[in-house]
Residue frames as qw, qx, qy, qz and C-alpha x, y, z in Angstrom:
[[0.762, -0.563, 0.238, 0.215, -34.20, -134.16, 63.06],
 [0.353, 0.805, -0.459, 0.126, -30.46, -132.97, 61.62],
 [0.892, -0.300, 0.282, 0.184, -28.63, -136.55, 62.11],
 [0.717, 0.305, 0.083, 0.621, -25.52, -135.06, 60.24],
 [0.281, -0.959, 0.003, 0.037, -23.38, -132.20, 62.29],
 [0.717, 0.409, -0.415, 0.383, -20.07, -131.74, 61.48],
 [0.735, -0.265, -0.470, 0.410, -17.68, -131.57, 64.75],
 [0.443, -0.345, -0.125, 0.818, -17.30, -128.54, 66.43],
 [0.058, -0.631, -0.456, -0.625, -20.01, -126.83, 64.02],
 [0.039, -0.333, -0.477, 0.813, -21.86, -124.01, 65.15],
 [0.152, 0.764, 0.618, 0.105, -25.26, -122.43, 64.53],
 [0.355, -0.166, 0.091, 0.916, -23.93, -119.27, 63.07],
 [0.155, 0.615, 0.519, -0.572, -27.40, -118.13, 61.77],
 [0.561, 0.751, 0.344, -0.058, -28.57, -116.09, 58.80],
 [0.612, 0.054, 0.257, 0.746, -25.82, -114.98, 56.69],
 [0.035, -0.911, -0.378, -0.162, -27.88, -111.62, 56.07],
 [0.397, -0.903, -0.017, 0.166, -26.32, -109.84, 58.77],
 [0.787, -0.275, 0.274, 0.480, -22.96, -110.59, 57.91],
 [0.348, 0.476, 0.426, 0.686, -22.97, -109.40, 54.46],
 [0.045, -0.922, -0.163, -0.347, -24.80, -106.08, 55.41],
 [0.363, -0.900, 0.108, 0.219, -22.37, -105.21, 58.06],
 [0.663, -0.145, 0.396, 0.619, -19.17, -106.29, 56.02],
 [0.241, 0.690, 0.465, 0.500, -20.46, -103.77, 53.16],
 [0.102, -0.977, -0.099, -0.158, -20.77, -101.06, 55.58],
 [0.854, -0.276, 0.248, 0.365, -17.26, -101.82, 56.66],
 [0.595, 0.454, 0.519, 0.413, -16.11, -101.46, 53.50],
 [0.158, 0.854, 0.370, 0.330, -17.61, -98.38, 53.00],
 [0.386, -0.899, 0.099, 0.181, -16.51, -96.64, 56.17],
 [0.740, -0.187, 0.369, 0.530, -12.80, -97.82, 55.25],
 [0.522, 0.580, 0.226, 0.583, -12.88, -96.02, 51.65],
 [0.036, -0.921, 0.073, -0.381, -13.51, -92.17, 52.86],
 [0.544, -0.792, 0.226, 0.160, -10.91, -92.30, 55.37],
 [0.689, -0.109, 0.467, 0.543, -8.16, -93.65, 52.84],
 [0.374, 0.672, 0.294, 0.568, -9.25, -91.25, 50.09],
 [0.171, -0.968, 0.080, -0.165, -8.97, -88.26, 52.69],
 [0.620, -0.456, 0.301, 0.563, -5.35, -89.34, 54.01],
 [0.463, 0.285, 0.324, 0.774, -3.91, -89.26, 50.20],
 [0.162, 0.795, 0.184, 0.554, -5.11, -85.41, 50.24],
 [0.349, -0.862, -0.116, 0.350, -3.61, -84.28, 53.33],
 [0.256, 0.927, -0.274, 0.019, -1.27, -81.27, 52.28],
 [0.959, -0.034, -0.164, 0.230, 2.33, -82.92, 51.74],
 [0.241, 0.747, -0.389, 0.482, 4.61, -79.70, 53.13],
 [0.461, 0.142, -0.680, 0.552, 6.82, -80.67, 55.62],
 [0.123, -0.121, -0.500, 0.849, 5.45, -80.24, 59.37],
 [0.411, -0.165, -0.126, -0.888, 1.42, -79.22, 58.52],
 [0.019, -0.219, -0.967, 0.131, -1.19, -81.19, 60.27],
 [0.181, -0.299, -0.673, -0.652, -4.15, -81.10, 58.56],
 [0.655, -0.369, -0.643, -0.145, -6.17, -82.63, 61.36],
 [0.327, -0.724, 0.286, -0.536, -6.54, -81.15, 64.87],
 [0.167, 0.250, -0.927, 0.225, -5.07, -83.68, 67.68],
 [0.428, -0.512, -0.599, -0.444, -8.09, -85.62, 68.99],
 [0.536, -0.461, -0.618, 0.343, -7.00, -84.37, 72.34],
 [0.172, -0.091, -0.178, 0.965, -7.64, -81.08, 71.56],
 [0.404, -0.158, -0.549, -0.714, -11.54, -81.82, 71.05],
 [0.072, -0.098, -0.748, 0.653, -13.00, -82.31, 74.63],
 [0.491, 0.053, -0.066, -0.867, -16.69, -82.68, 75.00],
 [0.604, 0.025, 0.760, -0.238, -19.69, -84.53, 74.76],
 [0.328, 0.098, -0.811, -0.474, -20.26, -87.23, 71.73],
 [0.658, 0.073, 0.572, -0.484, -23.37, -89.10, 70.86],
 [0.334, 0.300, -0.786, -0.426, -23.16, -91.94, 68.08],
 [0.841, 0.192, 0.087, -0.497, -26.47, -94.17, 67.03],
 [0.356, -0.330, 0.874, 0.038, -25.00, -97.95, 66.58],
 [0.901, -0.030, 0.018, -0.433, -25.24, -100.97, 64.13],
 [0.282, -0.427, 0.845, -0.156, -23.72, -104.15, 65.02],
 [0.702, 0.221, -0.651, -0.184, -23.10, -107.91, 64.71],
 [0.663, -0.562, 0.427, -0.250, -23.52, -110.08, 67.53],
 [0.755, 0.339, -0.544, -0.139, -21.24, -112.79, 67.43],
 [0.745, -0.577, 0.300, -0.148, -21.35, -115.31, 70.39],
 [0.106, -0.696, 0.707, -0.069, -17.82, -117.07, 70.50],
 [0.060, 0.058, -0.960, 0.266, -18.52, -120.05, 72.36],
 [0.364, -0.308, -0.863, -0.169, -21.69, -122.09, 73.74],
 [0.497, -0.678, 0.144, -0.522, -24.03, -120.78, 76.29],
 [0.500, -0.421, 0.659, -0.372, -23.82, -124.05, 78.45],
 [0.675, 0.136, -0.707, -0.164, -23.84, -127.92, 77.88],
 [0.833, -0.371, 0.194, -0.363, -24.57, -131.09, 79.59],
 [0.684, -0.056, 0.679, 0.262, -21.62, -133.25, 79.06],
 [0.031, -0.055, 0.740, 0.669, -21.72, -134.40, 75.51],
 [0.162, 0.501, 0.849, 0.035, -25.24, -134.86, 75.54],
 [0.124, 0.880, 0.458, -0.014, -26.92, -131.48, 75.51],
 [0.374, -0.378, -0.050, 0.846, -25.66, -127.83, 74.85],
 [0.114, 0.969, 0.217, -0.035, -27.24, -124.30, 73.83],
 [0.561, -0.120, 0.186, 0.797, -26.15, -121.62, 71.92],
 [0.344, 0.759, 0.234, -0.501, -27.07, -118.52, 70.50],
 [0.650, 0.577, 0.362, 0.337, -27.11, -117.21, 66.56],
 [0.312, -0.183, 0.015, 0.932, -25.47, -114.41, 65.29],
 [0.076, 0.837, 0.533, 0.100, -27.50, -111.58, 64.67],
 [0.178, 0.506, 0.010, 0.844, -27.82, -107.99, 64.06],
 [0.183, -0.539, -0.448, 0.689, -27.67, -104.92, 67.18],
 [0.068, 0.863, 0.227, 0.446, -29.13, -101.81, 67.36],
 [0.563, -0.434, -0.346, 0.613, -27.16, -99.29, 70.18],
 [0.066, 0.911, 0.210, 0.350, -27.07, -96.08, 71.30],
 [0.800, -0.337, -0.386, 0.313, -24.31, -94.43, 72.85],
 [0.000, 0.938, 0.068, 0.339, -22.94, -91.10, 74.98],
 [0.826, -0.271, -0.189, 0.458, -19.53, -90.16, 75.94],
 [0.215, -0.967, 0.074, 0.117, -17.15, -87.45, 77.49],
 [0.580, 0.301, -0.234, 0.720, -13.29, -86.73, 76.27],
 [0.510, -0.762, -0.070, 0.393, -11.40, -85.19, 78.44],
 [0.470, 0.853, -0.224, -0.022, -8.48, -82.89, 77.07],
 [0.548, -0.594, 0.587, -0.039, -6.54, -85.68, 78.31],
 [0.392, 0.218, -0.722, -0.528, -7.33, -87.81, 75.95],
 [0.009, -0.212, -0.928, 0.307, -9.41, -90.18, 78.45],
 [0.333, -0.156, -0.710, -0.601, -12.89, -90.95, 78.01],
 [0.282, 0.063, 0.906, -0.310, -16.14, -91.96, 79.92],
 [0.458, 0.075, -0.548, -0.696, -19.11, -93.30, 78.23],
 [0.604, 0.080, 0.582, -0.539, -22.61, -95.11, 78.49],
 [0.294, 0.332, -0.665, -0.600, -23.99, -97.48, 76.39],
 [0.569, 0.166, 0.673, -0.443, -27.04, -99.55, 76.12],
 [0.233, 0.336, -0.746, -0.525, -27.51, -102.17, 73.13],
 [0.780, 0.115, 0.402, -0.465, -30.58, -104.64, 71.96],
 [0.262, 0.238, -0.841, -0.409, -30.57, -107.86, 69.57],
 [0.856, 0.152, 0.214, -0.445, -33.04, -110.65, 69.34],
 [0.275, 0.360, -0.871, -0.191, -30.81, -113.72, 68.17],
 [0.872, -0.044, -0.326, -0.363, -32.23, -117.19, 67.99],
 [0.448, -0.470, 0.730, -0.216, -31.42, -119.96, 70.89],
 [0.812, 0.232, -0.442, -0.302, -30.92, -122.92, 69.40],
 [0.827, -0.281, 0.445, -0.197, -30.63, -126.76, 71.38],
 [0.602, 0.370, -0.661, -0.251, -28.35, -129.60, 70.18],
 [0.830, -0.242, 0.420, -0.277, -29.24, -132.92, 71.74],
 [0.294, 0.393, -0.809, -0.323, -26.95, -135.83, 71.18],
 [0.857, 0.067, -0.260, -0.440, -29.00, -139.56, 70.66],
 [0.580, -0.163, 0.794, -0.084, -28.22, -143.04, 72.05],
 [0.202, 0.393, -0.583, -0.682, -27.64, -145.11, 68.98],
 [0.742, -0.150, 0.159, -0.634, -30.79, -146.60, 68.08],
 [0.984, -0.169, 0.041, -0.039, -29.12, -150.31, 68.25],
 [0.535, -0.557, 0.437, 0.461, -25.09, -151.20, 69.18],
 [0.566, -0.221, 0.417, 0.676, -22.55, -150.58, 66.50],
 [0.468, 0.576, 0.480, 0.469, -24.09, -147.71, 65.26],
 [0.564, 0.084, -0.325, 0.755, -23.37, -144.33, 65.65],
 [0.098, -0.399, -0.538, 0.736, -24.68, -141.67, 67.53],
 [0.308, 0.493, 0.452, 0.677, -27.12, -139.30, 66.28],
 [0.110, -0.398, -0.320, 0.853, -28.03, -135.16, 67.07],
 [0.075, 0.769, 0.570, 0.279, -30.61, -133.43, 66.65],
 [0.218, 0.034, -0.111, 0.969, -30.99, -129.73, 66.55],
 [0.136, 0.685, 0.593, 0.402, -33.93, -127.71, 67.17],
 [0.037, 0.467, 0.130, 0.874, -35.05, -123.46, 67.64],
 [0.183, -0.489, -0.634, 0.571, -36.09, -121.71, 70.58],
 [0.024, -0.871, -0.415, -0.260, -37.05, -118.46, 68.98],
 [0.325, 0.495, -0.230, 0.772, -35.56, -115.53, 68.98],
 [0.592, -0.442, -0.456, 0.497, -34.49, -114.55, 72.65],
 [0.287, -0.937, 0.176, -0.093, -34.27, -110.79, 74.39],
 [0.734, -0.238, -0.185, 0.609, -30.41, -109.54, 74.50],
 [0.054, 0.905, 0.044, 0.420, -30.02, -106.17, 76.03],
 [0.748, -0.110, -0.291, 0.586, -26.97, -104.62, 77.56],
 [0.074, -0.955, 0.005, -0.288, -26.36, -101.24, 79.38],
 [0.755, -0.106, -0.238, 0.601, -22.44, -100.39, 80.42],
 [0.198, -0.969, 0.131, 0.063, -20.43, -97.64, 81.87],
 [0.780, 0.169, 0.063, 0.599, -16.74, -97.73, 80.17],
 [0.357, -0.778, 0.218, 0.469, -13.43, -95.81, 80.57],
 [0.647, 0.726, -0.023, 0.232, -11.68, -94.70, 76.83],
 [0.467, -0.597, 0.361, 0.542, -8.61, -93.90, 76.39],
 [0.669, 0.718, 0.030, 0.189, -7.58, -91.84, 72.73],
 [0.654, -0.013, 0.161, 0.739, -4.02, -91.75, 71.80],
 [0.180, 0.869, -0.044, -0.459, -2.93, -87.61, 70.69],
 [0.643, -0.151, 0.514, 0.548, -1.73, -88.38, 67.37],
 [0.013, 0.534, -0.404, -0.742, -0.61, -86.12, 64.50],
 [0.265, 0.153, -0.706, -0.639, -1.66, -85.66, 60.54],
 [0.505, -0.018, -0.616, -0.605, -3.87, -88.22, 59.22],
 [0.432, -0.116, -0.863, 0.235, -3.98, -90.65, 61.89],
 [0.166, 0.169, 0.533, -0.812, -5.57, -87.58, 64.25],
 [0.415, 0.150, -0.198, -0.875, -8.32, -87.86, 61.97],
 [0.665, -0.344, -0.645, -0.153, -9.30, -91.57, 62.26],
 [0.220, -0.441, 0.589, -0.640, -8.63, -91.50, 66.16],
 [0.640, 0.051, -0.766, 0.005, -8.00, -94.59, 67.29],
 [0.030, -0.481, 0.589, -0.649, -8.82, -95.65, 70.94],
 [0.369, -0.083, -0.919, 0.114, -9.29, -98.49, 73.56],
 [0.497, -0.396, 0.201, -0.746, -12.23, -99.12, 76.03],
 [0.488, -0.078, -0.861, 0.120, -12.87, -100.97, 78.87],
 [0.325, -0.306, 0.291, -0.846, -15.58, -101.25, 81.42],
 [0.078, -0.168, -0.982, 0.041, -18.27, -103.27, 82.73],
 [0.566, -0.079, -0.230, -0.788, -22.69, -103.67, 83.20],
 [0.507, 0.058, 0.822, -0.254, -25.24, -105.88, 82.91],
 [0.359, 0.138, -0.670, -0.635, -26.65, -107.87, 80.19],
 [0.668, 0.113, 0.416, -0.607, -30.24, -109.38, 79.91],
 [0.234, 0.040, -0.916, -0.324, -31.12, -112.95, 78.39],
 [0.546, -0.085, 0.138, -0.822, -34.75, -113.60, 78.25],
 [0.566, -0.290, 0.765, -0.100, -36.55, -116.35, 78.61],
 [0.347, 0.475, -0.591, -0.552, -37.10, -119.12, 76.54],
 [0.678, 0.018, 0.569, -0.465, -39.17, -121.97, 76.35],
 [0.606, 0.449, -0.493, -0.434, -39.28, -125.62, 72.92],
 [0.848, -0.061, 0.524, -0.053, -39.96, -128.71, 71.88],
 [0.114, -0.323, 0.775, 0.532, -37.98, -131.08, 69.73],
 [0.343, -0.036, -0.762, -0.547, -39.69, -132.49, 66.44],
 [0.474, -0.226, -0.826, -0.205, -41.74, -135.60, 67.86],
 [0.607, -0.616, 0.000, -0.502, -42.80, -133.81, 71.32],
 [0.860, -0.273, -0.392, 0.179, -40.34, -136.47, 73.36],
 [0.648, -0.302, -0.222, 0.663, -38.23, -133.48, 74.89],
 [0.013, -0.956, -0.216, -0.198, -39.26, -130.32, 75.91],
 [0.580, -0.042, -0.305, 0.754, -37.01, -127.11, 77.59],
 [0.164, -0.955, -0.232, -0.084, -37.91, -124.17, 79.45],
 [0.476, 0.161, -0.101, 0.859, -34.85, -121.28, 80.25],
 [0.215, -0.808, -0.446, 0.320, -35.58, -118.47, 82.36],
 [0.341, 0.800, -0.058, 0.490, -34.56, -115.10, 81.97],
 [0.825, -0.235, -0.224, 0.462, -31.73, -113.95, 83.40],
 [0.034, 0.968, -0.181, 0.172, -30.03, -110.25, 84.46],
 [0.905, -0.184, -0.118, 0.365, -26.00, -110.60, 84.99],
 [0.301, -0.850, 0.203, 0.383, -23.26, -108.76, 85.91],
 [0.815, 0.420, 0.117, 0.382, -21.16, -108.68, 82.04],
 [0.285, -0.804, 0.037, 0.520, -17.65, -106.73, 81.41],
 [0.700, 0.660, 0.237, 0.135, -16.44, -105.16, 78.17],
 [0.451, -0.601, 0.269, 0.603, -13.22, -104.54, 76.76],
 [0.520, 0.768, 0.372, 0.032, -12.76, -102.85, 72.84],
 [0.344, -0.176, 0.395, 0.834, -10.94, -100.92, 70.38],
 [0.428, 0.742, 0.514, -0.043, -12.45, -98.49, 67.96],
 [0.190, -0.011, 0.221, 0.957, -11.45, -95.24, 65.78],
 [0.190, 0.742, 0.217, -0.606, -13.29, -91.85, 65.28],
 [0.435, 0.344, 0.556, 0.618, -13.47, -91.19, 61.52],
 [0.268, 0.632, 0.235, -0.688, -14.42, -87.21, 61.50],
 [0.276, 0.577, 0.701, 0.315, -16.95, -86.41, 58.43],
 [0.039, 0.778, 0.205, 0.592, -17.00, -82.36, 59.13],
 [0.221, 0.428, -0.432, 0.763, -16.89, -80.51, 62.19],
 [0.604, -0.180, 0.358, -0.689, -19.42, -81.79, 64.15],
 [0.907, 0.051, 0.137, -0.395, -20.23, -85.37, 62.58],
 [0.325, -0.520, 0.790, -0.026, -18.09, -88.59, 62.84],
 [0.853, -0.024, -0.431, -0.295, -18.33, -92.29, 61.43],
 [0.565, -0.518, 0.589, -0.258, -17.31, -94.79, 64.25],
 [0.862, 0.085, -0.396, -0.304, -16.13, -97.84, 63.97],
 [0.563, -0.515, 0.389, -0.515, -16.03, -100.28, 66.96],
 [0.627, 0.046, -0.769, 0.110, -15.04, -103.74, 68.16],
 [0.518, -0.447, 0.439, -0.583, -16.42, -104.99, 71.74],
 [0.571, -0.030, -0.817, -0.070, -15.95, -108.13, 73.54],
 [0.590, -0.381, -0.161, -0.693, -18.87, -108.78, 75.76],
 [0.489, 0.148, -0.859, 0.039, -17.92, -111.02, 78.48],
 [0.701, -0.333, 0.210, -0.594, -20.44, -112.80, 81.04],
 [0.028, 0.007, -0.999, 0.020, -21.63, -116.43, 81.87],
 [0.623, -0.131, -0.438, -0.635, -24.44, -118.12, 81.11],
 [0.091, -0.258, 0.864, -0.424, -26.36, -119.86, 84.29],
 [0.662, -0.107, -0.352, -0.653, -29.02, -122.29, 83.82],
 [0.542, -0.343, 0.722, -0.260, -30.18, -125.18, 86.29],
 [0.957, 0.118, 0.248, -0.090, -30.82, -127.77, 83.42],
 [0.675, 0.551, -0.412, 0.267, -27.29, -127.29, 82.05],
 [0.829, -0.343, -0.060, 0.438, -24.24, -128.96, 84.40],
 [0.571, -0.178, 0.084, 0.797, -21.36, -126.60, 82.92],
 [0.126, 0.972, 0.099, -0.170, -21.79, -122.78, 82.55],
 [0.730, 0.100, 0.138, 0.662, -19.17, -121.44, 80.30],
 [0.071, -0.576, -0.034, 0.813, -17.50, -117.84, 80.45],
 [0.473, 0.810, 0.342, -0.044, -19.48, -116.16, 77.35],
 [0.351, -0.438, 0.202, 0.803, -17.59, -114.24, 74.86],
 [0.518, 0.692, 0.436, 0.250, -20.06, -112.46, 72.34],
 [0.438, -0.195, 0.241, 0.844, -17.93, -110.08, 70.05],
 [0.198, 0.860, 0.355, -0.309, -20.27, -107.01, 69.00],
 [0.392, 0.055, 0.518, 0.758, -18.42, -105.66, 65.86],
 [0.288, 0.786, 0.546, -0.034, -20.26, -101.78, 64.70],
 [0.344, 0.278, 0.160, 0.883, -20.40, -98.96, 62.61],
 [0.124, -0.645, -0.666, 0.353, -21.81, -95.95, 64.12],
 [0.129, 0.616, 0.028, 0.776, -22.49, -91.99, 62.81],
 [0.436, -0.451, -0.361, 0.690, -21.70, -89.74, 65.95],
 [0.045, -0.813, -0.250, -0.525, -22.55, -85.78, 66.47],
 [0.377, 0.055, -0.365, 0.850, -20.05, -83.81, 68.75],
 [0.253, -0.821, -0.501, -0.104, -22.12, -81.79, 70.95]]
């Protein structure tokens, strides 16, 4: 039993993930600043082709950070669920137009950990409450959208990261889930669940040659979380944060 939570804590999970995607970060970030400083510096040349003159189809192999926002759901002060952060895997396949507009599929797995916090009746007056925490086991999250893009046509260096915004919407699976606390005096079961979820994002193209891209992506994943032993569903925000290598087709 964990009878010492600071306020407003969260179960943020294994630091692991964090570090490995911030690193790849990183990485992506360097080659795209070392190519700007070499574009050619004569007046009026653009190195880089606009990215709306590159129509076609793109496929790009995802990894990612899940990071839920906010609580799944709660009981009052007394009870409330949440998930961990955790590493994705995704795969995804999209059309440019020579508009610069976009459509695109995308279907994405993770396995974070559900974790219970129960608060305590203190065990005699004028003392103070205590919580306990304990682990469902890692949980099924899989997600499969249909999203609308939208790349800017911009010049020089900047055509060459191509920046650009998506929004769209899906469904997202939560599986079930089933734990007891320590001493066996309080059990939970959680079903699994299929919902309607919608996603809005930013990202940039990073080209690598003439056919192969690095990606890098921000999504915010937004659903609710309905269970019949929790009183208050709350509106989910889990921020998905990846780097991806793409392959112009």
């Amino acid at each position: 039993m964990n009878t010492d939570r600071s306020a407003g804590g969260r179960n943020t999970g294994r630091g692991g993930p964090g570090r490995i995607l911030l690193g790849a970060w990183l990485l992506a970030l360097a080659g795209p600043a070392a190519l700007m400083a070499q574009q050619s510096p004569l007046a009026g040349e653009n190195v880089y082709p606009p990215a709306s003159d590159t129509p076609g189809f793109e496929i790009t192999g995802y990894l990612s950070l899940l990071t839920p926002l906010a609580d799944l759901a709660s009981s009052g002060d007394s009870l409330s669920l949440e998930f961990s952060t955790d590493i994705a895997f995704g795969l995804g396949l999209d059309y440019w137009f020579p508009s610069g507009f976009g459509v695109g599929i995308m279907g994405g797995y993770s396995q974070p950990e559900m974790t219970v916090q129960r608060v305590l009746p203190p065990v005699s007056e004028g003392l103070p409450t205590l919580t306990e925490e304990f682990n469902l086991g890692g949980t099924d999250y899989a997600f499969g959208v249909a999203t609308l893009m939208y790349r800017p046509n911009l010049q020089g260096a900047w055509g060459m990261v191509r920046p650009y915004f998506v929004a769209g919407g899906g469904v997202l699976h939560t599986g079930s889930a089933t734990g007891t606390n320590e001493d066996g005096s309080f059990s939970i079961t959680l079903d699994s669940q299929t919902k309607p979820v919608g996603v809005v994002g930013l990202g940039g193209h990073i080209l690598l040659g003439n056919s192969w891209f690095l990606r890098l992506e921000f999504r915010d994943y937004i659903s609710s979380f309905d269970q019949e032993r929790f009183d208050d569903s709350k509106l989910q925000n889990d921020l998905v944060s990846s780097v991806g290598i793409g392959l112009t087709l």
